[in-house]
C-alpha positions in Angstrom: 300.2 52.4 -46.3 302.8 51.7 -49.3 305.0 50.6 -46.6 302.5 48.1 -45.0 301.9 46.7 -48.5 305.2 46.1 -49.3 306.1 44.7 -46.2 303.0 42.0 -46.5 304.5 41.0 -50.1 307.3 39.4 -48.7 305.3 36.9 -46.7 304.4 35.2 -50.0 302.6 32.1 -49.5 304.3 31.5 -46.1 301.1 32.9 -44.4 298.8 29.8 -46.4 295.5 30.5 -46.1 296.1 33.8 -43.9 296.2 37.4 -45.3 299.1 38.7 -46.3 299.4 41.8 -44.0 301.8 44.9 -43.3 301.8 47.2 -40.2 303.6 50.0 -39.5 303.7 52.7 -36.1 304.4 56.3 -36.6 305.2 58.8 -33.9 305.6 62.6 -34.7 306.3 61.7 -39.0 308.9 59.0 -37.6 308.3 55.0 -38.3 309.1 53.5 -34.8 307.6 50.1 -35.2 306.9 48.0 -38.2 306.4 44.1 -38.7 304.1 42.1 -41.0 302.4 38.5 -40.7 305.4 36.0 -41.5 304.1 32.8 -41.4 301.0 30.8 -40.6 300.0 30.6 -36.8 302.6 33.3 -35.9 302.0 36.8 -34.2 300.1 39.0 -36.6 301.6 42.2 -38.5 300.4 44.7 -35.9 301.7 42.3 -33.1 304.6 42.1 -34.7 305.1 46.2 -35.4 304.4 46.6 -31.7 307.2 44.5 -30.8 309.7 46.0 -32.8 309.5 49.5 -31.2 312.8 49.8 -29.4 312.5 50.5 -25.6 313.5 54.0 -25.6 310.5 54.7 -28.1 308.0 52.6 -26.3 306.7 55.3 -24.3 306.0 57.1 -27.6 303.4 54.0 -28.6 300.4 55.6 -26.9 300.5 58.8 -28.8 301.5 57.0 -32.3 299.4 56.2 -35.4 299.2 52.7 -36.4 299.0 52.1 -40.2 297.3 48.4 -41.3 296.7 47.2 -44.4 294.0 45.4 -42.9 291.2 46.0 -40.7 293.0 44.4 -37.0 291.7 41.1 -36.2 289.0 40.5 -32.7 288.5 36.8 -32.6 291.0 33.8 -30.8 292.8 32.0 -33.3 296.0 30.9 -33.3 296.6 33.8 -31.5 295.0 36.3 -29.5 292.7 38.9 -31.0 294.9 41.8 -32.4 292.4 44.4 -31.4 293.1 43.9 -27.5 296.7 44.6 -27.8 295.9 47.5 -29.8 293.4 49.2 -27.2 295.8 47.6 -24.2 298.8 49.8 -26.1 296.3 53.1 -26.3 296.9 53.6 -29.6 294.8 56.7 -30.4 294.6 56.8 -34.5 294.3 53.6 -36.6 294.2 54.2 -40.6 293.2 50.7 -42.2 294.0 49.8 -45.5 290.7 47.5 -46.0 288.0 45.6 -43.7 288.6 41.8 -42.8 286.1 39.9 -45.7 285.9 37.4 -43.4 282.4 37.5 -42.1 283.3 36.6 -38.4 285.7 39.9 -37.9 284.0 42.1 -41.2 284.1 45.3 -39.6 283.6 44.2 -36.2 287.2 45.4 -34.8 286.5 49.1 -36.8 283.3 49.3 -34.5 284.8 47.9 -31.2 287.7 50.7 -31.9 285.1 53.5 -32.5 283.5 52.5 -29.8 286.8 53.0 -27.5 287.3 56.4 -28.5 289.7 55.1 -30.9 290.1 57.7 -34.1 289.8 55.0 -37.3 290.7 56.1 -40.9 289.0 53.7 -43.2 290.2 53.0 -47.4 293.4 54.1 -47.8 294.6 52.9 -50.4 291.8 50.5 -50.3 292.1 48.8 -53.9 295.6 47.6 -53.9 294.8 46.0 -50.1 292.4 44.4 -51.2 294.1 42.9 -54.1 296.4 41.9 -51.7 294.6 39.9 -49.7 292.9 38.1 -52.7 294.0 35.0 -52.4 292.6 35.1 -48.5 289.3 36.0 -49.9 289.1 33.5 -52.4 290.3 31.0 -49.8 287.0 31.7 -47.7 285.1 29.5 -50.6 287.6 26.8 -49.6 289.3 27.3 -53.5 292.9 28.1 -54.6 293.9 31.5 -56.1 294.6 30.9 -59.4 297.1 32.3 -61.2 296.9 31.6 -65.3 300.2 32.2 -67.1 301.5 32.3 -70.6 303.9 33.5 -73.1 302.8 34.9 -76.5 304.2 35.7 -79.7 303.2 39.0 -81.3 300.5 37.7 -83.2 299.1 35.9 -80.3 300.2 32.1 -80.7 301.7 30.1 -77.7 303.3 27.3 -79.5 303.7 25.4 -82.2 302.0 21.4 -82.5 303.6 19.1 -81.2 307.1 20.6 -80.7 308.5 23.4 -78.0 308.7 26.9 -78.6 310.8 29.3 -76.6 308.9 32.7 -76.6 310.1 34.9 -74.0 313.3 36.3 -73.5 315.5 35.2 -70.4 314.7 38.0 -68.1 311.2 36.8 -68.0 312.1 33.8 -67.7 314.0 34.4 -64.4 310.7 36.8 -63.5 308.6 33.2 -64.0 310.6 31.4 -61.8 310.6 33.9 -59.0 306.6 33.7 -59.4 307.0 29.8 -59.0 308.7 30.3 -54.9 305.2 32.2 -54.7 303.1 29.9 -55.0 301.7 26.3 -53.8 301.3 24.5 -56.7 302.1 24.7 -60.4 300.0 23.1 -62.9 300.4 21.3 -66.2 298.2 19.6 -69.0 298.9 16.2 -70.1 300.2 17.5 -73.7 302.7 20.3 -72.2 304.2 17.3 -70.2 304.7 15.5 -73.0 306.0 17.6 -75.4 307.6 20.2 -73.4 309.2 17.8 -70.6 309.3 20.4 -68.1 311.4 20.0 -64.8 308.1 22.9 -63.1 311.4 23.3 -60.3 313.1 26.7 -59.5 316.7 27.4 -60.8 316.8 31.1 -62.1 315.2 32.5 -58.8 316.1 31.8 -55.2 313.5 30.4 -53.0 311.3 26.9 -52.8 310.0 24.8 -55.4 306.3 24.3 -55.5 304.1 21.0 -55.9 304.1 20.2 -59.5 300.7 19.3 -60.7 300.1 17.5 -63.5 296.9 16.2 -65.3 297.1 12.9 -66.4 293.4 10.9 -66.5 294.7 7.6 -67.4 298.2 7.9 -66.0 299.7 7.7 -69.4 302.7 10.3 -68.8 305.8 9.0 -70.1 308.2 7.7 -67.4 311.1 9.1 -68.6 309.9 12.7 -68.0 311.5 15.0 -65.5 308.0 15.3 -63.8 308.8 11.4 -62.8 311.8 11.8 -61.4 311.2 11.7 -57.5 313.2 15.1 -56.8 310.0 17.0 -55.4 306.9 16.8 -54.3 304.8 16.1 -57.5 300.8 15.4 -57.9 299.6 13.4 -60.6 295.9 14.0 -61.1 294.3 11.1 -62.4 291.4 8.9 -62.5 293.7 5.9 -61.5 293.9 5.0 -58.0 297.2 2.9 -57.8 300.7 4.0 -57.8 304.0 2.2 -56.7 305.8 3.5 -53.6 307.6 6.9 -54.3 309.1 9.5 -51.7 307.5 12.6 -53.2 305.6 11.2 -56.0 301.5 11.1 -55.3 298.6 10.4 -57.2 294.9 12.7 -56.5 292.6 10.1 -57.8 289.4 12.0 -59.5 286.5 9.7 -60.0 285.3 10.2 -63.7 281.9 11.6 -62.6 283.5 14.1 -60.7 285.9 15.2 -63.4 285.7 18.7 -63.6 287.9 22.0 -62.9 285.4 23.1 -59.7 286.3 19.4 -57.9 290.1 19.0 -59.2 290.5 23.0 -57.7 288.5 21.9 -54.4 290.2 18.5 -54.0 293.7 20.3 -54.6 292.6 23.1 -51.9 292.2 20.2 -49.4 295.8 19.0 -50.4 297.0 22.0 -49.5 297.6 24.0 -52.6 296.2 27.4 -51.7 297.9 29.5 -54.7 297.9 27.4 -57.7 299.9 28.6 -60.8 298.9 27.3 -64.0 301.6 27.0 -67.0 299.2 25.4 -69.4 298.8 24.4 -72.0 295.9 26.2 -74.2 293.6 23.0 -73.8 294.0 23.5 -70.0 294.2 27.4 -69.9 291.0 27.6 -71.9 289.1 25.1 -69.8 290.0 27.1 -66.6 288.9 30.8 -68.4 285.8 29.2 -70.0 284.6 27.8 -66.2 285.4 31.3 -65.0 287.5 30.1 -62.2 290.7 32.2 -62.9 291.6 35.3 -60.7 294.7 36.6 -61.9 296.2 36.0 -65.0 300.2 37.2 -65.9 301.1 37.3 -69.6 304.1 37.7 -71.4 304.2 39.2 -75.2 307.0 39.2 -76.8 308.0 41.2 -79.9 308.1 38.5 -82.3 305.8 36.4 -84.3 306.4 32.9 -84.8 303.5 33.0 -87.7 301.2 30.8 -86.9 300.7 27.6 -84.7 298.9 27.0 -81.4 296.1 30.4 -80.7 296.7 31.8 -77.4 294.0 32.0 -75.1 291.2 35.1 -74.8 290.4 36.2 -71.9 288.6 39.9 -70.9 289.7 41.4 -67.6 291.2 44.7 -66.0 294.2 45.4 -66.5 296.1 46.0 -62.9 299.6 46.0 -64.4 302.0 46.2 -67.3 305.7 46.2 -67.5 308.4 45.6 -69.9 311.7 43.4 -69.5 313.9 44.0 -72.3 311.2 43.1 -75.7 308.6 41.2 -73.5 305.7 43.0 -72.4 303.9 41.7 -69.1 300.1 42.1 -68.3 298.7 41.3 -65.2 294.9 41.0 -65.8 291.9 40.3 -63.1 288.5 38.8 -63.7 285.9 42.0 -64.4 283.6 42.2 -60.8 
């Protein structure tokens, strides 16, 4: 099941508003198939495992265990119900990571394989697949994941007024931009903008940029910014409706009455931002925590105070992670169920 996790990490964001998902066939303590979802609308991880068994193992399939981090789909899609192949293959044992949280499978395809005389192992490893597939169970409530990021000094301040502070060390800073090709949008306030005049592209990590995202209500960011620059595909969200013709440049126009984190996270969701990553700053960081619409948050402490300056935000959480790089202590926190 460690293998089937692993293998549905490297779909990142590829599989949009799909699970992320890993498979993997074993015959006789021997991994003869494996394969995970790759991409939205493409053959699903157990498909994909299937496939992959090479033809002088294929008569080994019917007498194999098939390992799933999550419980085989049974409705037409995109593609045809998993669960078929799986009983068409007479694959005796399935261990399943989680069930589907999506109520039209939702431990339908357990039952159906029961019911076939399938053998079915049920939770293994059941709380790191379903943090897994988080972002495809927030996505049922047609709302991004979000992921809250920051760096903090050791007495917890994440900047100074008006100016730009460097914080963390430059191994976290390459970790940051590898989070940034994992993600669908990365979000700004109006005063980081400003001030910090970030490019929000990747250049430490190898993969794709995401949307930058930037709130600006009266459409007041300064021009000369890098965030103006045309190079990627950029949001401005605004409560202005009119901007000149630009290649990757677009407004999200917000009507003041409905100017609010629930609407700008729905409104994004329908743009096609399904794993949103936001950078701050503390005005915009605390408005997200105090509306309780966070799921994940990833911060970075370093060793060093810079005494005084701009607090960092408080949030309360679990704690699913922590991890050093070099003086710089990372926390991975998740909302308390």
């Amino acid at each position: 099941m460690k293998r089937c996790i692993d293998l549905a990490k490297r779909s990142k964001q590829a599989v949009k508003t799909n699970p992320n998902v890993g498979a993997v066939l074993v015959y006789d303590g021997r991994v003869i198939g494996e394969g995970r979802y790759t991409s939205f609308g493409g053959p699903h991880a157990e498909i994909n495992a299937i496939n992959s068994v090479r033809l002088d193992d294929k008569e080994h399939i019917q007498s194999s265990t098939l390992y799933v981090s999550l419980e085989p789909c049974c409705i037409h899609s995109k593609t045809p119900p998993c669960l078929d192949r799986v009983l068409e293959e007479k694959i005796p044992h399935v261990v399943i990571g989680c069930t589907d949280p999506n109520p039209s499978i939702a431990g339908r395809s357990i039952s159906a394989l029961k019911q076939s005389g399938v053998d079915v192992t049920l939770g293994i490893l059941e709380k790191e697949c379903k943090q897994l597939i988080a972002p495809f169970t927030k996505q049922l409530s047609q709302m991004p994941y979000v992921i809250l990021k920051w760096a903090q000094s050791s007495d917890a301040y994440i900047g100074k007024k008006g100016q730009q502070v460097w914080i963390s060390n430059d191994l976290s800073k390459q970790l940051v931009h590898q989070w940034r090709t994992e993600i669908d949008g990365l979000l700004v306030g109006f005063n980081t903008a400003q001030i910090d005049n970030p490019q929000l592209n990747v250049r430490l990590a190898e993969g794709p940029d995401p949307v930058r995202l930037v709130i600006d209500p009266e459409l007041e960011t300064d021009r000369g910014l890098h965030l103006w620059d045309d190079k990627q595909g950029t949001i401005f969200i605004t409560q202005k409706t009119h901007l000149e013709e630009m290649k990757h440049t677009k407004l999200l126009s917000i009507k003041a009455s409905q100017w609010n984190w629930r609407f700008i996270l729905e409104s994004l969701f329908e743009v096609g931002i399904y794993r949103l990553m936001i950078e701050g700053g503390s005005k915009t960081l605390k408005g997200i925590i105090n509306e309780n619409l966070w799921d994940e948050a990833r911060i970075i402490t370093s060793n060093q105070p810079i005494n005084g300056g701009i607090r960092a935000p408080f949030l309360t959480g679990q704690l699913v992670d922590q991890f050093w790089l070099k003086n710089d202590r990372i926390d991975v926190v998740i909302p308390n169920k």
